[in-house]
PAZAPA-4460 file (N, C-alpha, C; in steps of 0.05 Angstrom, whole numbers, plus 32768, in hexadecimal, padded with zeros to 4 digits):
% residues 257
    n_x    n_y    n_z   ca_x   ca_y   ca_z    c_x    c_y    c_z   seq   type   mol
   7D13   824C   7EE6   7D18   8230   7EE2   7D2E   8225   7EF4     1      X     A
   7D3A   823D   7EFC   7D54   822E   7F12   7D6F   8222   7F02     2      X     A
   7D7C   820E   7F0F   7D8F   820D   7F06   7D93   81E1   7F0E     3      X     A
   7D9A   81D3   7EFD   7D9B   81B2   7EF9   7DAC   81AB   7F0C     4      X     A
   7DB0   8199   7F1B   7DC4   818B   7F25   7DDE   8189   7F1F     5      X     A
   7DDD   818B   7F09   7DF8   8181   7F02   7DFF   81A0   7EEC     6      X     A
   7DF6   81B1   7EEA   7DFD   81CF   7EE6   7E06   81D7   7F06     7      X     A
   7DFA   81D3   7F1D   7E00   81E1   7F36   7E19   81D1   7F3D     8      X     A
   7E1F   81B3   7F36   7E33   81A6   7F3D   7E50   81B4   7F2F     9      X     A
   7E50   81BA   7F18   7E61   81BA   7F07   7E64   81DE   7F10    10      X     A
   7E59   81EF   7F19   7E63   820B   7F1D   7E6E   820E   7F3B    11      X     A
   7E61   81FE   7F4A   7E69   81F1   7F63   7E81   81ED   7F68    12      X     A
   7E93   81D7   7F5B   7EA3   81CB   7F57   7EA7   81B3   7F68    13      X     A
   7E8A   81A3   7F6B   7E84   818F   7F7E   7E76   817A   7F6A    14      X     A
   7E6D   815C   7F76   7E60   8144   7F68   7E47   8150   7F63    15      X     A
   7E34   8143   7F4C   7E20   8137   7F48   7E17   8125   7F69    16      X     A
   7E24   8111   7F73   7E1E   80FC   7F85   7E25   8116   7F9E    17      X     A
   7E2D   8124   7FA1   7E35   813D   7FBA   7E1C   8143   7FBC    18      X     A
   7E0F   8150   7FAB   7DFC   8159   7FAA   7DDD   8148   7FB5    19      X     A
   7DDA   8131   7FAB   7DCA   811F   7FA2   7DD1   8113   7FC7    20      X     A
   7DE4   811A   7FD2   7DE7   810B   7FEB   7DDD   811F   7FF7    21      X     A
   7DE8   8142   7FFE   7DDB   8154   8005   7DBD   814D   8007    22      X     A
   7DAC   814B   7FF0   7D98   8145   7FF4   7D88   8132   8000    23      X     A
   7D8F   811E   7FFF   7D89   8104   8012   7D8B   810A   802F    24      X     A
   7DA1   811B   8033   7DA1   8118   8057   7D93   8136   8062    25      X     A
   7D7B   8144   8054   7D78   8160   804F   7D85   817E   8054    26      X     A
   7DA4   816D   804C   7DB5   818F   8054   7DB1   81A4   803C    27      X     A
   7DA9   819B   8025   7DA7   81A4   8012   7D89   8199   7FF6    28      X     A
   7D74   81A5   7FFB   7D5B   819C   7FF7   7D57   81AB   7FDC    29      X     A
   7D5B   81A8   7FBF   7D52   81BA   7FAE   7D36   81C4   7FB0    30      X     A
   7D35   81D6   7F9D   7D13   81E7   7FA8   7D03   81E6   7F94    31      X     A
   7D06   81DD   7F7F   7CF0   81CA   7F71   7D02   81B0   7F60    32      X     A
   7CE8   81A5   7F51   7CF5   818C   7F43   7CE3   8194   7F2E    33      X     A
   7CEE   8182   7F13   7CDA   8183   7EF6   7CC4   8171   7EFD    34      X     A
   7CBA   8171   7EE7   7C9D   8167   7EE9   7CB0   8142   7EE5    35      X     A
   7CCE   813D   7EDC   7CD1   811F   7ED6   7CDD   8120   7EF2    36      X     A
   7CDD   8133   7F04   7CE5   812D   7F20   7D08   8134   7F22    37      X     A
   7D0A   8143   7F0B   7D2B   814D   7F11   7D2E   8161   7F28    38      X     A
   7D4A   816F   7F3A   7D4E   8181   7F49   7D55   8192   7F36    39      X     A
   7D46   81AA   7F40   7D46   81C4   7F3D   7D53   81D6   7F50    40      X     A
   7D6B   81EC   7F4A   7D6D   81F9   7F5F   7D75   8214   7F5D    41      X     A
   7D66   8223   7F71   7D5D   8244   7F6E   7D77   8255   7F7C    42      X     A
   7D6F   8269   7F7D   7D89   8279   7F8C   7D94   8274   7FA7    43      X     A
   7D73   8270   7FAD   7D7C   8273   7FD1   7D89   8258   7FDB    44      X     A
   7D7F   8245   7FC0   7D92   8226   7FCC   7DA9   822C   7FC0    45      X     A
   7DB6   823B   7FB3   7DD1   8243   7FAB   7DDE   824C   7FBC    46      X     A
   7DD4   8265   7FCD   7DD9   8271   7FE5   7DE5   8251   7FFE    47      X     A
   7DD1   8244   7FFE   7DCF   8231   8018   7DE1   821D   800B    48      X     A
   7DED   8216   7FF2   7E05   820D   7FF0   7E27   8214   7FF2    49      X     A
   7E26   8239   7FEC   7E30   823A   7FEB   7E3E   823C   800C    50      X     A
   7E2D   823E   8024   7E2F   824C   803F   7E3B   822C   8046    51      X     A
   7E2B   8211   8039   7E35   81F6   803C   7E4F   81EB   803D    52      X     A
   7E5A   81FD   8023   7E73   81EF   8018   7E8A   8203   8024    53      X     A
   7E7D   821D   802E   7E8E   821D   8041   7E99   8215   8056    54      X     A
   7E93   8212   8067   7E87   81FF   807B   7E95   81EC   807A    55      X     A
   7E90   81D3   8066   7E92   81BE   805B   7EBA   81C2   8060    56      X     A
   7ECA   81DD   8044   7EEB   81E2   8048   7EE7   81E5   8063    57      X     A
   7EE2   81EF   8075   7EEB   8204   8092   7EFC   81DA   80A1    58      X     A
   7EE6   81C8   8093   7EED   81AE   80A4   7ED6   81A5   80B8    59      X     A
   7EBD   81B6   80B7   7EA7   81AF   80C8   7E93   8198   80C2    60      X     A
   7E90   8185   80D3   7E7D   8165   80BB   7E5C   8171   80B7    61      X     A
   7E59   8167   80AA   7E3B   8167   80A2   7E21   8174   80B4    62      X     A
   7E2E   815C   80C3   7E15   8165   80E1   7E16   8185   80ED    63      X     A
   7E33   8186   80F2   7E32   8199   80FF   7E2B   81BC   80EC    64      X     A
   7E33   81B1   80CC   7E2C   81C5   80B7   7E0B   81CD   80BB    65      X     A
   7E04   81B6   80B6   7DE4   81B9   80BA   7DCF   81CB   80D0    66      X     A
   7DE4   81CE   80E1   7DD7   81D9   80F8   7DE0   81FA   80F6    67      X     A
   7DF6   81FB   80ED   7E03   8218   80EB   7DEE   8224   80D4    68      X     A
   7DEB   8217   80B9   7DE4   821E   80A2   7DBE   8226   809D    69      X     A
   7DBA   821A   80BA   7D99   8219   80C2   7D96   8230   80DB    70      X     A
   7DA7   823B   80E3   7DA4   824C   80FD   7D8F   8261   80F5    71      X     A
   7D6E   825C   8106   7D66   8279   80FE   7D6B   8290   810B    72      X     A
   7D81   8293   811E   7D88   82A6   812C   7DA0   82BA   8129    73      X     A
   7DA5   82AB   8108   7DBA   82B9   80FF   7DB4   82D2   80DE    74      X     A
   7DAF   82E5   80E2   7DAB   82F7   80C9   7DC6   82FD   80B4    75      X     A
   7DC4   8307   80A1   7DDA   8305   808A   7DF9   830E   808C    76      X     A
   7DF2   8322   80A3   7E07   832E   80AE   7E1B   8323   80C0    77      X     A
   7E09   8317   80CA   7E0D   8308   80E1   7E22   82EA   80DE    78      X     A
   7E11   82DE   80C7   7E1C   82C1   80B7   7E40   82CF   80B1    79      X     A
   7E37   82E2   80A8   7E52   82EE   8094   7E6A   82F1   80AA    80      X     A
   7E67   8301   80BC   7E79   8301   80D8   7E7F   82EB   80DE    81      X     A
   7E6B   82D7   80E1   7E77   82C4   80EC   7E8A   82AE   80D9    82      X     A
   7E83   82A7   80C0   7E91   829D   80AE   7EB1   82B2   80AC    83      X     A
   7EB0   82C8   80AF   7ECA   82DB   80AC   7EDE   82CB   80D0    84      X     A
   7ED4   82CC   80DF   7ED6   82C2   80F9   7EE9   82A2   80F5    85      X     A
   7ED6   8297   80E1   7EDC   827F   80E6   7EF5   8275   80D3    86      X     A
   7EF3   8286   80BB   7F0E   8294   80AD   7F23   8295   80AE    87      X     A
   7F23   82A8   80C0   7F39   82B3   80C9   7F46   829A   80E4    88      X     A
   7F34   8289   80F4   7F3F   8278   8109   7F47   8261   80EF    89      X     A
   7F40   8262   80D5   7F4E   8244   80C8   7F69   824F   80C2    90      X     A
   7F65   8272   80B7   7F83   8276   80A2   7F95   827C   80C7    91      X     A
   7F91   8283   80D9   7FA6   8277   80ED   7FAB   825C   80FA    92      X     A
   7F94   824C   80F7   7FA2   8227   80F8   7FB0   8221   80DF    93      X     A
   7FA6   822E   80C0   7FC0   8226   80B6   7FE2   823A   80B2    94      X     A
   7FD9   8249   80BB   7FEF   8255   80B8   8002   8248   80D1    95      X     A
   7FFE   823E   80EB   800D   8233   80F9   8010   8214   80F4    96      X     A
   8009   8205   80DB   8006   81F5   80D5   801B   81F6   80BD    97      X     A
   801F   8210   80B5   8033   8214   8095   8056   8213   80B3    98      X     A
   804C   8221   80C3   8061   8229   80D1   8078   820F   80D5    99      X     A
   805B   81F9   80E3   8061   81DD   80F1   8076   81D3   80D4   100      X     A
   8064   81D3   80C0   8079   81C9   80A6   808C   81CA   809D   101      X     A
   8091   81E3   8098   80AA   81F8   8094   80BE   81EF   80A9   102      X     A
   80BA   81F2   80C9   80D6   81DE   80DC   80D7   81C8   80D1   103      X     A
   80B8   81BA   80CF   80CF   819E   80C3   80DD   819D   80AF   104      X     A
   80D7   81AB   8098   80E9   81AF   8085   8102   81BB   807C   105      X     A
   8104   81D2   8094   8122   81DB   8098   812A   81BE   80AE   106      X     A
   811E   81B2   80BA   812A   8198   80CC   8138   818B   80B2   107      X     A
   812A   8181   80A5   812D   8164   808C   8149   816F   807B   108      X     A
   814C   8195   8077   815A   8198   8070   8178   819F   8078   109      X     A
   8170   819F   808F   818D   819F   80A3   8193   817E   80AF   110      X     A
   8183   8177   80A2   8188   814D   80A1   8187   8145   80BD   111      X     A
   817D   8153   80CB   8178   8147   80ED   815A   8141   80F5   112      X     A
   8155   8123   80FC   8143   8120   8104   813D   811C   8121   113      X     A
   8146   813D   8128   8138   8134   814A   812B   814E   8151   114      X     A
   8123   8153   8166   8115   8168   8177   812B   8173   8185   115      X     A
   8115   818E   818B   8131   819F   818F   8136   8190   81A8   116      X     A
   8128   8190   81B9   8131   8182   81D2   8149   816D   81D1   117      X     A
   8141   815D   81BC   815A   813E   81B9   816D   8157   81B0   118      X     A
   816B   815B   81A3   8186   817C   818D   8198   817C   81B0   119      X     A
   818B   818C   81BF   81A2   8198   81D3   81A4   8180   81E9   120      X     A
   8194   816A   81EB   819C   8153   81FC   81B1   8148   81ED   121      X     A
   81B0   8145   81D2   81C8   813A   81C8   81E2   8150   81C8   122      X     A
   81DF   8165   81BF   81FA   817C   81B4   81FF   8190   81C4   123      X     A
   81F1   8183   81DF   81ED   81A5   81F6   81DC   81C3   81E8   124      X     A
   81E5   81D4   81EF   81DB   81F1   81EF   81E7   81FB   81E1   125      X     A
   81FE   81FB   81E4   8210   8211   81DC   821C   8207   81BF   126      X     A
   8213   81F3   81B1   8218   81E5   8193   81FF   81F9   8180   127      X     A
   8208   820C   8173   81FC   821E   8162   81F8   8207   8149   128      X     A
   81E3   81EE   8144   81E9   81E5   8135   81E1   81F2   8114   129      X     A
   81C3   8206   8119   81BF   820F   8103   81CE   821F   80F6   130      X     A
   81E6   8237   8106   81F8   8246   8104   8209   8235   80ED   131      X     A
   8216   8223   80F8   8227   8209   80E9   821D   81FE   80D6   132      X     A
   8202   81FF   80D0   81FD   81ED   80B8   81F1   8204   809F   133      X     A
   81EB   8221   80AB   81E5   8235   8091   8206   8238   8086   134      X     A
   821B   8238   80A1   8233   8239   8091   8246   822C   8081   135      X     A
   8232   8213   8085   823F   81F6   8078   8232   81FB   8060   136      X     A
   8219   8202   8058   820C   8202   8046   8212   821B   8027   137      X     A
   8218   822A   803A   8227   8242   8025   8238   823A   8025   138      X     A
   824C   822B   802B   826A   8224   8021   826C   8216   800D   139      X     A
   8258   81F4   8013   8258   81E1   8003   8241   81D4   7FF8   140      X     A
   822A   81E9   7FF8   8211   81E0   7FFC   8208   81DA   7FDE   141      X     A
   821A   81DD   7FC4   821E   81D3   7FAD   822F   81C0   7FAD   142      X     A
   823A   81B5   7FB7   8254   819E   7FBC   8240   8185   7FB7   143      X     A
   8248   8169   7FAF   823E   8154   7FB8   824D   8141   7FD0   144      X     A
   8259   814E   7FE2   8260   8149   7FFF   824B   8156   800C   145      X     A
   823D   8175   8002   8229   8175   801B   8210   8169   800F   146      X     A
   820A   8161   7FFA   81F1   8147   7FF6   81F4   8130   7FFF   147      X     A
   8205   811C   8002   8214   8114   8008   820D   810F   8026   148      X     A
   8219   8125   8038   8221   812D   8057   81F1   812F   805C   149      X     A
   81E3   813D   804D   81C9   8143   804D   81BA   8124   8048   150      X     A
   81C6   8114   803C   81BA   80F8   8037   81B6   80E7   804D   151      X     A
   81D8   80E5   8054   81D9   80DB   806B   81CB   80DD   8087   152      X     A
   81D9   80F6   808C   81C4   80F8   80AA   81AC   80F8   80A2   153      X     A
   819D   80FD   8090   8179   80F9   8091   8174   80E7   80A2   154      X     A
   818A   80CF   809C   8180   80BB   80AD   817E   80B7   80C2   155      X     A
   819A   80BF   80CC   81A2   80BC   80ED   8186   80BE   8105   156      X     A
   818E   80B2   8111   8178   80B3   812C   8188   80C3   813D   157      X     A
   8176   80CD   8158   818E   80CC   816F   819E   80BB   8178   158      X     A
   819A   80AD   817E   81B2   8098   8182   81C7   8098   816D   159      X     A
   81CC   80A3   814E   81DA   80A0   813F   81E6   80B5   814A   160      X     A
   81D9   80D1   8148   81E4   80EC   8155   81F5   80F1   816D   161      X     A
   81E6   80D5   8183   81F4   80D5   819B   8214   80C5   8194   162      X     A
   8212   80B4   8183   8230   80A8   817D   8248   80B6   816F   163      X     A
   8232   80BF   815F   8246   80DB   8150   8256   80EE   815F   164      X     A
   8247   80FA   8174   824F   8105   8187   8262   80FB   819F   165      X     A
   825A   80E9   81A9   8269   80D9   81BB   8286   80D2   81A4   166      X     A
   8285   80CE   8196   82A4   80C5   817F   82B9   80E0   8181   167      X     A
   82A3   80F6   8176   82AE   810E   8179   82BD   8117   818D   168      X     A
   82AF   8119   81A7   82BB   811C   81C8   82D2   8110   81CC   169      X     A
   82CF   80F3   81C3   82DE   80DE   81CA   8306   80ED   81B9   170      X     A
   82FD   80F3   819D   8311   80F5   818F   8317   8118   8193   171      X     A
   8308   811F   81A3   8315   813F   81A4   8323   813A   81C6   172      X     A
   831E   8129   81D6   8325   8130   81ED   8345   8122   81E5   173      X     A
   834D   8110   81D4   8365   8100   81D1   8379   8120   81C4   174      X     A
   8369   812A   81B5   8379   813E   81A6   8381   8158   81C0   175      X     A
   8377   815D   81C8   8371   816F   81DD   8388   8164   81F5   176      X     A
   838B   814C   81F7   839D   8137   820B   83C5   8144   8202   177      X     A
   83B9   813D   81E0   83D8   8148   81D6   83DB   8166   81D7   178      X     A
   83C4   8179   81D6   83C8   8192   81D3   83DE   819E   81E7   179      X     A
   83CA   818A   8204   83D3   8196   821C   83EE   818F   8228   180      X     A
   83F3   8178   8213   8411   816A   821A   842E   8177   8200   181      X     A
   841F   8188   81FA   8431   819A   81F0   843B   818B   81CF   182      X     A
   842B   816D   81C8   8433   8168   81B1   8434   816F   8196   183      X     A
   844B   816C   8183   8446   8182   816C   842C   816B   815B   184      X     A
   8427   818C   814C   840E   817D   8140   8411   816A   811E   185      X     A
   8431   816A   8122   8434   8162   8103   8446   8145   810A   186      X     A
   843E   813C   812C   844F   8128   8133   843D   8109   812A   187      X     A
   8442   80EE   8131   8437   80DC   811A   8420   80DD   812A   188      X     A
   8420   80E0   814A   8402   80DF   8159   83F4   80FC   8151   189      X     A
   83FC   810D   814A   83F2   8122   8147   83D9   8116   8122   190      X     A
   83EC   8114   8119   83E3   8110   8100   83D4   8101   80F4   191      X     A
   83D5   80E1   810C   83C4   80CC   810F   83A9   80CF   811B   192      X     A
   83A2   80E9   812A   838A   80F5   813A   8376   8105   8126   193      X     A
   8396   8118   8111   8381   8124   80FD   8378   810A   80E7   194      X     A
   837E   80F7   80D7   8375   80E8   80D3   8350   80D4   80D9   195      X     A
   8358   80D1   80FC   8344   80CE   8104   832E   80DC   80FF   196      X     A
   8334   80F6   80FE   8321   8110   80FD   8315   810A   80E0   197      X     A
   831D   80FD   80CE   831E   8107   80AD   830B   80EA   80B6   198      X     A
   8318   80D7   80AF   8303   80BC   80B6   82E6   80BD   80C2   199      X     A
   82DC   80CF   80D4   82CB   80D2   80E7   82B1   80E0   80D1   200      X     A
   82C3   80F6   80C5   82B0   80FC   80A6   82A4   80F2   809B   201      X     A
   82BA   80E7   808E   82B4   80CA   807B   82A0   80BB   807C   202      X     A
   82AB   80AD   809D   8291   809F   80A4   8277   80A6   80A7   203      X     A
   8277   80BC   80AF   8257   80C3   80C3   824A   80D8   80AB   204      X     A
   825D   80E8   808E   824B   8104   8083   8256   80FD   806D   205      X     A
   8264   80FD   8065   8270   80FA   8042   8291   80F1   803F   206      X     A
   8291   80EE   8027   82B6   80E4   801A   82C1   80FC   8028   207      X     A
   82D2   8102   8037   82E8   811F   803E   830C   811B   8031   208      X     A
   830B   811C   8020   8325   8119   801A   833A   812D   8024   209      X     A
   8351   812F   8024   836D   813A   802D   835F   8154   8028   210      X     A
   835C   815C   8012   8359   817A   800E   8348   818B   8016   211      X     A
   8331   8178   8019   8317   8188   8029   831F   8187   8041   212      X     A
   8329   8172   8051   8332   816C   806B   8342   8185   8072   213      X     A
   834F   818B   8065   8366   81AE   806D   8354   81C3   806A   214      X     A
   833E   81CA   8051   832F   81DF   804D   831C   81DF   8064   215      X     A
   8314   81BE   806C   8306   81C5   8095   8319   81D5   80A4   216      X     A
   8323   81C8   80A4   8339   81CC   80B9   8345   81ED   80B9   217      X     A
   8348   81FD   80A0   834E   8219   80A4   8337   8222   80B1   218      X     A
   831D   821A   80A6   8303   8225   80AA   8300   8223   80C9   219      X     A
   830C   8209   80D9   8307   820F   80F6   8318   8223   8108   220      X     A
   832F   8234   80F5   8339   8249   8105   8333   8261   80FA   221      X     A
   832C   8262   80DD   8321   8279   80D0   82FC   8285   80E0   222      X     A
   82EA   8270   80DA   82D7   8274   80F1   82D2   8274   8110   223      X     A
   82D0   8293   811A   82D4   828E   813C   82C7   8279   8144   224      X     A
   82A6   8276   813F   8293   825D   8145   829F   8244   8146   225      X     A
   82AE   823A   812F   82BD   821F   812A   82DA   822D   8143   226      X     A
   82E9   8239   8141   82F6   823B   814F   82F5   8238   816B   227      X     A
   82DE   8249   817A   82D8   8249   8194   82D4   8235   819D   228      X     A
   82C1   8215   8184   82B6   81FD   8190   82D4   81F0   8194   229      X     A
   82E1   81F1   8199   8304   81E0   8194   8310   81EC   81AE   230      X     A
   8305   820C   81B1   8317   8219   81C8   8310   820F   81DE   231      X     A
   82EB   820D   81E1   82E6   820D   81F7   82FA   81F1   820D   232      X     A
   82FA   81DF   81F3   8309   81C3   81FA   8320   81BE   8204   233      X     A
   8330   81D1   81EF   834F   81D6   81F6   835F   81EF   81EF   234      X     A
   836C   8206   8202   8370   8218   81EC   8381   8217   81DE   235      X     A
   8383   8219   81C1   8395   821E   81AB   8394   81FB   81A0   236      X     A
   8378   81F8   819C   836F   81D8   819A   836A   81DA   8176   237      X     A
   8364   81F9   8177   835D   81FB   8159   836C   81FA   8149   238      X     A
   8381   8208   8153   8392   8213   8141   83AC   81F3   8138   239      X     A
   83A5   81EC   8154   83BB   81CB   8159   83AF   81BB   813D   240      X     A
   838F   81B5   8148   8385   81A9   812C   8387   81A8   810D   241      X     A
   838E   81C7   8107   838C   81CF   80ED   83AB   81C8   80E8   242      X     A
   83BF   81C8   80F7   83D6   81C2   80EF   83D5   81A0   80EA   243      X     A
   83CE   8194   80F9   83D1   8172   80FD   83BD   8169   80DC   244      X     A
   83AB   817C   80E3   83A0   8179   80BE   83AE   8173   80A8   245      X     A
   83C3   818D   80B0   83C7   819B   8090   83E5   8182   8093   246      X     A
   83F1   817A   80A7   8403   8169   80A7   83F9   8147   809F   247      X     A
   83E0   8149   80AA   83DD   812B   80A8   83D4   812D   8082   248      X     A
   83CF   813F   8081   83CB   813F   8058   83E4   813C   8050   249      X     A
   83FC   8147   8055   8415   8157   8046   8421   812D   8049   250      X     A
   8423   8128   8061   8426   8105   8068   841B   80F8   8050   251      X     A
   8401   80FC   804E   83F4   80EB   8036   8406   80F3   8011   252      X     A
   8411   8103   8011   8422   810C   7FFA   8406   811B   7FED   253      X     A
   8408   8124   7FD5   83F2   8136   7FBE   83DF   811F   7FB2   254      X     A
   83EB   810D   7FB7   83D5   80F7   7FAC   83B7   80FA   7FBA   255      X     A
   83C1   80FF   7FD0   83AF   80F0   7FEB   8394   8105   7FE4   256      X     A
   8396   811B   7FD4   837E   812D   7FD1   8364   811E   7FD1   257      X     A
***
């Protein structure tokens, strides 16, 4: 007696109208009907749906199913190799497709939206930024300064990146100016530069108050990475900084936390 339309639909896990269209365009022809003219359908049209609906996931249209699914030059063995073939070429388009996702998603979560290319046109080469932001992330990565600091840049463009940067340069080469002029770092220009530094936070990643502002600031002589980016500039640029920090806080009195 075979099996109803809508029994083959429902084990299927496809339409009534899927089916009913199959048949209209003859990719799928049941192999008898009742005497009131219902579809009937036997094994071998079970077989030729199921080879269909493969086909159908892999992403291949209709037309071209039809011709694969009709080949008489292909025997059982033969079908089977090649469906294993064709398999195996989808689970490696998606697997380089999970890959493609996954960067953007470590992107979205390191809050930068550029390519790597803009990354080192903007920060050069030698700016380890992912280095800097797994270590930002284990420090404060429960904080709401780094949700906060993660909100923000989502947004930034390059051009925001390029300003950020350009600010940066701008306020490290002034500090670097006093390093080399031998000024102490707890003097009112000294202390007015670390300031700047604290503001530049503020503005561009999160609130930085006095206290976090000093716990950076050890962190850029405690870490060689944070250290070295200050040396290359000026030497003993790091160590100048962390003092003009911890002075420009001690200026603000205990309030200023």
């Amino acid at each position: 007696m075979g099996w109803s339309v809508g029994e083959v639909a429902r084990f299927a896990g496809i339409s009534v109208r899927t089916l009913h269209h199959y048949d209209a365009i003859g990719l799928l022809e049941p192999s008898g009907r009742t005497h009131a003219g219902h579809r009937r359908y036997e094994e071998k049209d079970l077989d030729r749906l199921q080879r269909i609906l493969f086909h159908r996931e892999l992403g291949f249209p209709l037309e071209e199913i039809a011709i694969l699914v009709d080949d008489p030059d292909l025997d059982p063995t033969e079908r089977l190799r090649r469906q294993h073939h064709l398999l195996t070429e989808r689970i490696e388009k998606l697997r380089r497709m999970a890959a493609a996702v996954e960067r953007a998603m470590e992107a979205r979560r390191m809050g930068i939206n550029l390519t790597p290319e803009e990354r080192f046109e903007v920060f050069g080469r030698d700016h380890d930024w992912e280095a800097y932001d797994r270590e930002a992330e284990e420090r404060w990565g429960d904080t709401d300064a780094w949700a906060e600091s993660r909100r923000r840049s989502a947004r930034y463009t390059k051009e925001d990146w390029r300003r950020i940067k350009d600010e940066g340069d701008e306020l490290n080469a002034r500090i670097a100016e006093l390093v080399a002029a031998g000024t102490a770092p707890d003097s009112p220009e000294g202390m007015d530069l670390a300031e700047e530094h604290r503001q530049q936070i503020c503005r561009w990643f999160y609130p930085c108050d006095h206290t976090m502002h000093v716990n950076l600031a050890d962190m850029y002589v405690a870490d060689e990475r944070f250290t070295a980016t200050y040396e290359r500039i000026r030497e003993g640029m790091a160590g100048w900084l962390r003092d003009a920090i911890r002075a420009n806080a001690a200026r603000r009195g205990p309030a200023a936390g």
